[in-house]
VEXVEXVO-897515 format. One record per residue (C-alpha): residue number from 0; x, z, y. Coordinates in Angstrom, 2 decimals. Layout:
% residues N
(site NUM, (X, Z, Y))
...
***
This chain:
% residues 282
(site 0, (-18.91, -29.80, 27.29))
(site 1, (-22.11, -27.52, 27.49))
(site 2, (-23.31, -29.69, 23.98))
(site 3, (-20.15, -29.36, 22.45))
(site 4, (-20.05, -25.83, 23.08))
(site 5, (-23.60, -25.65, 21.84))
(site 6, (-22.89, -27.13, 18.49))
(site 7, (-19.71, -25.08, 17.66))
(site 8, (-22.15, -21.95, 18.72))
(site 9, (-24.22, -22.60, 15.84))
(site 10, (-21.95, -24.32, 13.49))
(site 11, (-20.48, -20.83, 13.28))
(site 12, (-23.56, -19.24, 12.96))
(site 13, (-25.10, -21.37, 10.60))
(site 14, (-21.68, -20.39, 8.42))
(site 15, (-22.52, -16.70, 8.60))
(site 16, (-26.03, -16.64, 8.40))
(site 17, (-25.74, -19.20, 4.71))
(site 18, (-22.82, -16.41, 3.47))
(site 19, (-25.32, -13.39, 4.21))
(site 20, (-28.05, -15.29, 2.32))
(site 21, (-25.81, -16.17, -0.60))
(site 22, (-24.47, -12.61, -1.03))
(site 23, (-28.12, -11.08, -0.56))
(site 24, (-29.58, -13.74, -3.37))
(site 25, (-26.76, -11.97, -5.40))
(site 26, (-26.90, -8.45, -5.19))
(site 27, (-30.54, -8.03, -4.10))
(site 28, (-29.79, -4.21, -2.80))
(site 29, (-29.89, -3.38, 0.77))
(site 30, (-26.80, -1.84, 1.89))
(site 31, (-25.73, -0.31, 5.51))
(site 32, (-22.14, 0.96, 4.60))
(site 33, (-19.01, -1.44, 4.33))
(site 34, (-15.43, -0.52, 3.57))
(site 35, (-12.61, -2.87, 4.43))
(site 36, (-9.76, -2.13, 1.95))
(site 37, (-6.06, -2.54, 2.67))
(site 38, (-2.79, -3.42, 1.24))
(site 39, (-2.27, -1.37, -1.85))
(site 40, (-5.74, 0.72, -1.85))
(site 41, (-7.66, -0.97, -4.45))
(site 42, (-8.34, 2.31, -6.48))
(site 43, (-11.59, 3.63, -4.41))
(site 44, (-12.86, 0.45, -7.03))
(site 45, (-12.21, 2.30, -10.23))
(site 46, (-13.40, 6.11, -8.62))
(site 47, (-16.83, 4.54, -7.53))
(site 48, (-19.74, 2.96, -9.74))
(site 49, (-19.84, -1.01, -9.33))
(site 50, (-23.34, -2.60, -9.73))
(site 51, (-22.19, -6.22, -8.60))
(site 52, (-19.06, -8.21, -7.61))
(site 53, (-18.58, -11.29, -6.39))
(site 54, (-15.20, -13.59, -5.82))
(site 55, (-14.63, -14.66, -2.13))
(site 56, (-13.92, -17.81, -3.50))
(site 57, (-17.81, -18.19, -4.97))
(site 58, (-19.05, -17.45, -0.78))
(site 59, (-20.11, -20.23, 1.18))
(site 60, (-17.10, -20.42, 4.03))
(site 61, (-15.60, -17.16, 3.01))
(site 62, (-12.04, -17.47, 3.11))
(site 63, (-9.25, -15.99, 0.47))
(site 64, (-6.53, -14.01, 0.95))
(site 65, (-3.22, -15.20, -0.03))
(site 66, (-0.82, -11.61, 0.16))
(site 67, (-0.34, -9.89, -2.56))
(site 68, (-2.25, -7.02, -3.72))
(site 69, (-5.72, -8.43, -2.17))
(site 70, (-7.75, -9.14, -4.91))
(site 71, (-10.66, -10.97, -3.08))
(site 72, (-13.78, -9.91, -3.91))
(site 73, (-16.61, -8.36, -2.38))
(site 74, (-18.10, -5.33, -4.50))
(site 75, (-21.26, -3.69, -4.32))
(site 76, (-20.79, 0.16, -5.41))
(site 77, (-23.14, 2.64, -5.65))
(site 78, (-20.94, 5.87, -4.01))
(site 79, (-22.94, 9.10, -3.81))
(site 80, (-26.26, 7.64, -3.92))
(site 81, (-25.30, 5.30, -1.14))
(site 82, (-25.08, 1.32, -1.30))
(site 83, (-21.87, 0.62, -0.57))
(site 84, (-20.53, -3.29, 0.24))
(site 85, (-16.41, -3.01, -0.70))
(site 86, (-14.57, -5.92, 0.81))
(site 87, (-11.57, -5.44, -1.52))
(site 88, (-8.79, -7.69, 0.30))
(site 89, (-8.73, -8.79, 3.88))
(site 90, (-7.33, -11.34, 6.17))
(site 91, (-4.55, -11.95, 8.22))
(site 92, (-3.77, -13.95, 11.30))
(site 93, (-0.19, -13.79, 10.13))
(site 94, (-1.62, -15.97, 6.52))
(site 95, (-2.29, -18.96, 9.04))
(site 96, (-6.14, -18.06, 9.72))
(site 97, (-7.97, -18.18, 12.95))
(site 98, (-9.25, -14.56, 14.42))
(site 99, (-12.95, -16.08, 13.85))
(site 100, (-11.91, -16.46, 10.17))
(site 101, (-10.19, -13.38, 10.12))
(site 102, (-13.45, -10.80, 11.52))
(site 103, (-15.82, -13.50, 9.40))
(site 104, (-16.96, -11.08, 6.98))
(site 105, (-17.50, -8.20, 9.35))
(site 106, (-20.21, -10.74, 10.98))
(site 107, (-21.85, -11.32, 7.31))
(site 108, (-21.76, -7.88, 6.58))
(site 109, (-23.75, -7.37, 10.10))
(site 110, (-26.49, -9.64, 8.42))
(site 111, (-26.85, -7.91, 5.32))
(site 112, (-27.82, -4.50, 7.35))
(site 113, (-24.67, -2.64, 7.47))
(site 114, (-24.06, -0.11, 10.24))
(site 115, (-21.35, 1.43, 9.55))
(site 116, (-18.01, 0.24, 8.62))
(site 117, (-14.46, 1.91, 7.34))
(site 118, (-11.43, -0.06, 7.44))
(site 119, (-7.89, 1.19, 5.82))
(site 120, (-4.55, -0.36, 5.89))
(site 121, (-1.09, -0.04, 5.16))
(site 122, (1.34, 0.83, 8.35))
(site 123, (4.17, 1.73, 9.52))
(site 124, (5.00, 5.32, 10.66))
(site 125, (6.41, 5.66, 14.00))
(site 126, (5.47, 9.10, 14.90))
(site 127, (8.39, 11.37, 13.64))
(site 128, (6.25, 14.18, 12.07))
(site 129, (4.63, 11.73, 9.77))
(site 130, (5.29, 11.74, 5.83))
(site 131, (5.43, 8.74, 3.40))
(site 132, (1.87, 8.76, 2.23))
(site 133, (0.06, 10.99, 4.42))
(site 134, (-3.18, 9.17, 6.10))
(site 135, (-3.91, 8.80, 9.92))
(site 136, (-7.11, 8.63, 11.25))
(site 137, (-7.03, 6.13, 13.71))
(site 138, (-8.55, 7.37, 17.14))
(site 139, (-7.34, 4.73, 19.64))
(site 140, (-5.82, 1.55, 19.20))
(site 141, (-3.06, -0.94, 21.23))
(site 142, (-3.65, -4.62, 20.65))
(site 143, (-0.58, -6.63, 20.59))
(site 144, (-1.70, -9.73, 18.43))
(site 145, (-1.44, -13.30, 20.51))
(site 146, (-5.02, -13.89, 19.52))
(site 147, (-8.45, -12.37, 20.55))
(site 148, (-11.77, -12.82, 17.93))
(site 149, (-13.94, -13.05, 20.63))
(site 150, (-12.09, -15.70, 22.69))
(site 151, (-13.99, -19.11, 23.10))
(site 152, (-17.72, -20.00, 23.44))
(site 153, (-19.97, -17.32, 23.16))
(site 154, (-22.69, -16.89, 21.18))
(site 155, (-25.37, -13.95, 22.53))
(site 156, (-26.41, -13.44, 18.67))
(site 157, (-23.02, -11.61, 18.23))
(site 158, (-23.46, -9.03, 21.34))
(site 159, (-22.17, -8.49, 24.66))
(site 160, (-19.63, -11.07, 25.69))
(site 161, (-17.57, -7.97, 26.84))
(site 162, (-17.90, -5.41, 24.60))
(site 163, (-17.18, -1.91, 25.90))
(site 164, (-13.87, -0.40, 23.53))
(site 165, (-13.68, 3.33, 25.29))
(site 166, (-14.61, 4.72, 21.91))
(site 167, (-14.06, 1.92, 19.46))
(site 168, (-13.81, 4.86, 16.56))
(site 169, (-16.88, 6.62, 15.90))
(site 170, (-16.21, 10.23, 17.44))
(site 171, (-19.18, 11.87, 14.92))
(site 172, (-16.84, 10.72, 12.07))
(site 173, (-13.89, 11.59, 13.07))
(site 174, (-15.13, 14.70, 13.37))
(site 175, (-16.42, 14.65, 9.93))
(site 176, (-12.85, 13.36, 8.35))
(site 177, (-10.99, 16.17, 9.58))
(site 178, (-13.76, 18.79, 8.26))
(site 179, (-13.13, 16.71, 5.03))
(site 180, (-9.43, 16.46, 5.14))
(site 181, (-9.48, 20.74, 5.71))
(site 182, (-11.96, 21.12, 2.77))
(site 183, (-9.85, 19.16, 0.16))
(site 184, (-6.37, 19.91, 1.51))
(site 185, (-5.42, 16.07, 2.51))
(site 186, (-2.12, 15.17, 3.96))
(site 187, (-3.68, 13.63, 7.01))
(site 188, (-3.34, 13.70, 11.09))
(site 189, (-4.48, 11.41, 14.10))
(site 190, (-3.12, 8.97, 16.46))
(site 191, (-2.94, 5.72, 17.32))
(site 192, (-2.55, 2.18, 15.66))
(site 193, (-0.44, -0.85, 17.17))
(site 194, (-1.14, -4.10, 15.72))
(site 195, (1.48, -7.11, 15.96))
(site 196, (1.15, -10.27, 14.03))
(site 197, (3.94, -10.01, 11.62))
(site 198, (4.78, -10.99, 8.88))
(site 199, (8.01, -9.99, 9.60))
(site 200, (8.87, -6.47, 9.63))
(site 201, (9.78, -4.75, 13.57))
(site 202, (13.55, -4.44, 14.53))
(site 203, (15.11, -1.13, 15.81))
(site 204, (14.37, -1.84, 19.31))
(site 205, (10.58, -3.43, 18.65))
(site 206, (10.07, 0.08, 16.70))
(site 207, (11.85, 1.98, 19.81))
(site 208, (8.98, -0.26, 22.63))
(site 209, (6.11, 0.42, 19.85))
(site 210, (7.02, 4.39, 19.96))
(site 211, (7.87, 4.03, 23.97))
(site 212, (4.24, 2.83, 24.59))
(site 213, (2.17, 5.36, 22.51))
(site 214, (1.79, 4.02, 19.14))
(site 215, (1.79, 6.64, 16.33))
(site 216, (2.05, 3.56, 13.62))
(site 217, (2.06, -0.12, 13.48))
(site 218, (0.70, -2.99, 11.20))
(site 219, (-0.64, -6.13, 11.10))
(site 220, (-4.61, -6.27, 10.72))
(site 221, (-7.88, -3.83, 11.33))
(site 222, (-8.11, -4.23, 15.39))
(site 223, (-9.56, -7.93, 15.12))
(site 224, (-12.31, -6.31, 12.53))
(site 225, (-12.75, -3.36, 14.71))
(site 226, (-13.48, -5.53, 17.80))
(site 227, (-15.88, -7.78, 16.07))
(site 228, (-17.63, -4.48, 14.71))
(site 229, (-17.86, -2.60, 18.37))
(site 230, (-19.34, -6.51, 19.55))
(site 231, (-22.15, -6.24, 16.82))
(site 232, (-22.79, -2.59, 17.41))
(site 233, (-21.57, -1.13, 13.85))
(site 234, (-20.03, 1.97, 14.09))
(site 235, (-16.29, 2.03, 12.60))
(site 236, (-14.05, 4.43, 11.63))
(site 237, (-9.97, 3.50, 10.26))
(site 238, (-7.56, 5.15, 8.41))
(site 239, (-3.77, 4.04, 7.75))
(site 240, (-1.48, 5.15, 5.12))
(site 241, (1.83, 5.38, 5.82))
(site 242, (3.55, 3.33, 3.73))
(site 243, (7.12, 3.22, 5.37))
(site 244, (8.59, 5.27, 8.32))
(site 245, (10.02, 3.54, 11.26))
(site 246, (12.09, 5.63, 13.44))
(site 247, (15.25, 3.17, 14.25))
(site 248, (17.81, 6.00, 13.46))
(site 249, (17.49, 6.01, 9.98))
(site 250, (15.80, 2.90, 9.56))
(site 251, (16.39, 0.79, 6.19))
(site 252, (15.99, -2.03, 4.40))
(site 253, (11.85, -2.86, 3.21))
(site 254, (10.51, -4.65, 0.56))
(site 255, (6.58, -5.33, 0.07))
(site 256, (7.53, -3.23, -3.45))
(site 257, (7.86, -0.20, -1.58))
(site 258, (4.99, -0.56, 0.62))
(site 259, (2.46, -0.44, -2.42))
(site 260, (3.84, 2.37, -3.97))
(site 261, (3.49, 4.52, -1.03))
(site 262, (0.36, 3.26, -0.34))
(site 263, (-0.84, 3.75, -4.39))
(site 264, (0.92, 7.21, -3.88))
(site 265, (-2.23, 7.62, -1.38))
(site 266, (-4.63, 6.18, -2.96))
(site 267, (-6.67, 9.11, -4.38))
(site 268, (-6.69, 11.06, -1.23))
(site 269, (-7.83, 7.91, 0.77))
(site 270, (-10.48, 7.99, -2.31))
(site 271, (-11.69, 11.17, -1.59))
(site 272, (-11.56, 10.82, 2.19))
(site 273, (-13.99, 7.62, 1.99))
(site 274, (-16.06, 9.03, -0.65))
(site 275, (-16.79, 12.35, 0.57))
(site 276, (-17.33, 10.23, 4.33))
(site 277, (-19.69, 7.88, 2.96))
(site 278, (-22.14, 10.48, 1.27))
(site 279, (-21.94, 12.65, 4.71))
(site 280, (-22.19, 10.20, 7.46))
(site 281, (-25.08, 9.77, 9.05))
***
């Protein structure tokens, strides 16, 4: 068992360490910022100054997302004067992946020097003061998916075998967004983010038990990255747009339509937020 264990150890890391190499043979820039982009939010690509892009499908062991609106490609930008490694298009456990596939890129990204790392997605509102577009900045998180990233053999090259999540969300940018969110006017607040596996959307009463045990909003994806992140020591900070609004009164019908318009509808706030985050955190 302890060889078995042994080889799966470093089959893994072997995986990750022949990605990182790949990606750094391509770009050749050093990079300690990494942005994680979610369903909907691919126009931070077309605000920001590309200098390389690569498919996920070109990657050694990378692998590609099948939802729509992920393109699946990792991007190296040049934002403010900063590097900046764009994963545009994530994974899912919900798509049929394993959690270790899921977090794989935040353990290349690790490898190619990055420190810091902002993930967005697409959620569901459940707090009833939020608006249809309006970002939250996540500050504390529920995990509800059946699955845990760092579950199985351990490897000591990834961290602590029991990373410490009081603070998964970097407090010095948090403090930072909301200085940035007064200075530009954004439509943004704070709260916390449920994640569930999906796909399917949350009855009445799921939306009712998701409200009943603090969540703010709900989706389907960031938590397995952020744990992953906290394990390697890279500091995160998350935002969700709120793409539909989930209070089981006057709760209809959703299509994945309507999710990416409300999430396009806050796209160039969630630009500005990242941009003007990027150039200031330090």
């Amino acid at each position: 068992m302890k060889v078995s264990q042994h080889i799966v150890k470093m089959e893994i890391l072997d995986q990750i360490n022949e990605a990182a190499d790949y990606i750094k043979a391509a770009f050749n820039e050093k990079t300690s910022v990494a942005i994680i982009l979610g369903t909907g939010l691919g126009q931070l690509l077309h605000d920001v100054d590309v200098i390389h892009e690569l498919a996920y499908s070109e990657i050694p062991h990378f692998p590609t997302p099948t939802v729509e609106s992920h393109d699946g490609k990792l991007v190296l930008a040049l934002i403010h004067g900063v590097n900046t490694l764009i994963l545009s298009g994530r994974f899912h456990y919900y798509e049929g992946y394993s959690m270790q596939q899921v977090t794989f890129p935040v353990r290349v990204i690790k490898r190619l020097g990055v420190n810091k790392l902002i993930v967005s997605n697409a959620a569901g509102g459940l707090n009833e003061t939020f608006q249809l577009s309006q970002l939250m900045i996540i500050h504390d998180h529920i995990n509800l998916l059946p699955e845990n990233p760092l579950r199985g053999p351990h490897n000591a090259a990834f961290g602590s075998r029991f990373p410490d999540m009081s603070e998964p969300y970097d407090l010095s940018a948090r403090k930072l967004a909301h200085k940035i969110i007064k200075e530009h006017n954004l439509n943004a607040s704070e709260g916390v983010y449920v994640a569930v596996q999906g796909p399917n959307l949350e009855t009445k009463a799921e939306y009712t038990f998701l409200k009943i045990i603090g969540g703010d909003a709900v989706g389907m994806s960031t938590i397995p990255e952020i744990i992953v992140a906290c394990q390697e020591d890279i500091s995160c900070f998350a935002v969700s747009v709120i793409t539909d609004l989930c209070q089981p009164e006057t709760l209809a019908p959703l299509n994945i339509e309507k999710v990416i318009h409300s999430a396009k509808q806050a796209e160039p706030q969630l630009s500005k937020l990242c941009q003007e985050l990027i150039a200031r955190w330090k």
